[in-house]
N, C-alpha and C positions, 0 to 999 in steps of 0.2 A: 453706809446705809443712806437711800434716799429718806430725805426729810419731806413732813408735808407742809402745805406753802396755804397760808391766809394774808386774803391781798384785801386792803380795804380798797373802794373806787374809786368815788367821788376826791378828787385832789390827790390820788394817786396814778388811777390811769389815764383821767381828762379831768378836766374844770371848762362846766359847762357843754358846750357843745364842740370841743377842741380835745382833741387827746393828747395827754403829755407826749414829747417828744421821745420817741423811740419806745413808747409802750407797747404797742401792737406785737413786733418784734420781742420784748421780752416777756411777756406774757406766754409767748410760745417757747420760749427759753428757758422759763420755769418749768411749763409740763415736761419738757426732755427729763429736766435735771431732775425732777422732783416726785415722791410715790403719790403726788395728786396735789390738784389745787380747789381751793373754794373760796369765791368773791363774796367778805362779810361787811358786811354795809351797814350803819346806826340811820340812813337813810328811811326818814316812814312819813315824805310828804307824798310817793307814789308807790303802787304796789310791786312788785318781784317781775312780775310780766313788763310792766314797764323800765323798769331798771333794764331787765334782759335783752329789751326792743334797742334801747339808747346804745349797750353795749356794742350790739351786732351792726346796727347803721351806721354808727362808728369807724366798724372793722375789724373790731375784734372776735376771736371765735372764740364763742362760749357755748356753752348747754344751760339749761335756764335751770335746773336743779342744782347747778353751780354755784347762785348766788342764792345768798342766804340773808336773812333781814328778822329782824327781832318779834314781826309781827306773829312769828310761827311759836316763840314762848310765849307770848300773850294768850294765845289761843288758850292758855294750861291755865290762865288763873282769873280771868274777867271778860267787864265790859269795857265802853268803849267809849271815848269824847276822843276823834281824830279826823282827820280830812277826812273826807267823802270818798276820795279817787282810793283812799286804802282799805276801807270797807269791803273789798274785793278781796284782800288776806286773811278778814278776820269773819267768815262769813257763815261761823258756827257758832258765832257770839249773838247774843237777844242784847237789842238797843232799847232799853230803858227809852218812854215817853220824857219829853222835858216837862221838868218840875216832880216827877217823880224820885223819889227815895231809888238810888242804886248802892250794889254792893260795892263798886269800886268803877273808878275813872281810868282809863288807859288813854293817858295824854302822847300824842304825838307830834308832829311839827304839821299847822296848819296855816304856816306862812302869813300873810296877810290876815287871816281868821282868827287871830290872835287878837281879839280885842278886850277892852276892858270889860265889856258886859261879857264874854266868853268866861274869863280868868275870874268875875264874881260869881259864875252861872256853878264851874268849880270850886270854888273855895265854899262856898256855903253846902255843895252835899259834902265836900270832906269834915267841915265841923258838923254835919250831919252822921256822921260814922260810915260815909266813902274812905275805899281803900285808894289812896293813888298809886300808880302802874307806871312810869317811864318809858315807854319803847328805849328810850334810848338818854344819855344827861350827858351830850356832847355841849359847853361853855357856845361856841359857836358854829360856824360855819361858811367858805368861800362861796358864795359864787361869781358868775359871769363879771358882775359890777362891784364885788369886794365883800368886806366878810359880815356879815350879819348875825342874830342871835338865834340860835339855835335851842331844843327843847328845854335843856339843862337849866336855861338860864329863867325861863318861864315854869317848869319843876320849883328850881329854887326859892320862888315869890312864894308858891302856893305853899310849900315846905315850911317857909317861915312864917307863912300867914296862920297855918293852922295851927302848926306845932306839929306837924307828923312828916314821918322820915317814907319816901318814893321807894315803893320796891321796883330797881332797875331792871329791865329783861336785857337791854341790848348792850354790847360793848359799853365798862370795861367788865361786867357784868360773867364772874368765870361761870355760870351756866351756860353764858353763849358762845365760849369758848369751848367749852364740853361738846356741847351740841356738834358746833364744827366741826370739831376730831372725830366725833362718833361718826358722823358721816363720812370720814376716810378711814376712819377703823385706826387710828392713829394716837399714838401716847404724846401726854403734854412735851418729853422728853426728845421727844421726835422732829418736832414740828415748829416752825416760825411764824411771827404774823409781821406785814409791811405795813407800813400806813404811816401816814400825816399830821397822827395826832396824838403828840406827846405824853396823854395820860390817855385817854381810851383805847386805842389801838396798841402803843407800846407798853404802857405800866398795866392795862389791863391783860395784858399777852404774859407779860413778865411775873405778877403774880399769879398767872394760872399756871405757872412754869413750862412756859413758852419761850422761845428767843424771839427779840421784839428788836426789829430794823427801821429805823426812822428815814423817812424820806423829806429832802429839803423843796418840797413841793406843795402846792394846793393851802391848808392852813397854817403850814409851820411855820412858827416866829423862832426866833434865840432867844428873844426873852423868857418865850413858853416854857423851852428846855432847860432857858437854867434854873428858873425859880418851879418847877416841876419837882425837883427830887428824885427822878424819874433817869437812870442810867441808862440806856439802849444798849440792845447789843452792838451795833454797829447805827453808824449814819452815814446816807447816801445821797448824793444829789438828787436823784430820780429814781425811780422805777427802773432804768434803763440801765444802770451803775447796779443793781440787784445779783442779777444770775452771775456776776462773777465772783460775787462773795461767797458763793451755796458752790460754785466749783469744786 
């Protein structure tokens, strides 16, 4: 039986504006082999349309309903403190005036925006009785010029600042794993996810009851993996080292 295939992107099938070597080629090597694929992303500094565009200028052939991103669980349970440019995902959400009382924060990765007046602007509605929301509690992330800190790490202040625990939507998060399958109609038993990152991508994959294939590409250290806890089913140099394994 073909198995269904969840591919993270970002540092699996490029970093930055460069696609791993031999990706293009085995991305279509999974569609042969596989009853479907879907590109899931913890990605929420740009919206789905944009991820889609970088995809395709790239080289790679995708369908933009392919790629999946956490902003689409968020829709289910709040508002919103995220880039500007992702506002365009979440665009059924009412944006609380600043300084008013909201039900909850849905923090996302605002790069540069991340400042200290931003991070007291949230912590004070959350000791206010704000819910905080996670798009995503990736530790970090690659890019072009090396690895920088990513949502998780900015979650975590707030987290300890207030004393209340982020409810996650995006990877390692098994409703976005749910989500995934449901869109291939596909049982946890069925299906694998690739990716870069030793607890979100694979330990999240792995207790969804997934098989989780680590790739030695984009953020992966061996430190990660050993102090993770965190078994894969397999590890592979690249994305490209993949489609023989699902043979």
């Amino acid at each position: 039986m073909s198995v269904a295939v969840l591919l993270d992107i970002d540092g699996v099938l490029y970093v930055g504006d460069e696609p791993i070597a031999g990706a293009i080629a085995a991305l279509a090597e999974l569609r042969r082999l596989s009853a479907g694929v879907r590109l899931v992303t913890n990605t929420t500094s740009k919206p789905r349309r944009e991820i889609f565009e970088h995809l395709r200028a790239l080289g790679f052939e995708v369908d933009e309903r392919e790629v999946l991103t956490p902003a689409a669980l968020a829709l289910r349970h709040c508002r919103e403190l995220v880039a500007e440019a992702l506002l365009e995902d979440l665009a059924g959400l009412e944006q609380a005036p600043s300084g008013q009382p909201v039900d909850a924060i849905v923090l996302g990765d605002l790069g540069d925006g991340f400042t200290g007046e931003v991070l007291n602007e949230a912590f004070r509605l959350l000791m206010d009785g704000a819910e905080l929301v996670a798009l995503q509690h990736n530790r970090y992330w690659r890019r072009a010029d090396g690895l920088v800190l990513d949502v998780g790490a900015y979650s975590a202040a707030l987290e300890y600042a207030s004393g209340s625990e982020a409810v996650v939507v995006g990877k390692p998060a098994p409703a976005f794993f749910a989500a995934a399958l449901g869109d291939l109609h596909a049982q946890p038993s069925d299906a694998v996810m690739i990716g870069d990152d030793i607890e979100a991508d694979v330990g999240g994959a792995i207790d969804a009851g997934l098989r989780g294939i680590l790739v030695r590409t984009g953020k992966y250290r061996r430190d990660a993996l050993e102090s993770s806890g965190v078994t894969p089913t397999a590890i592979a140099d690249s994305i490209a080292d993949v489609p023989a394994l699902l043979r």
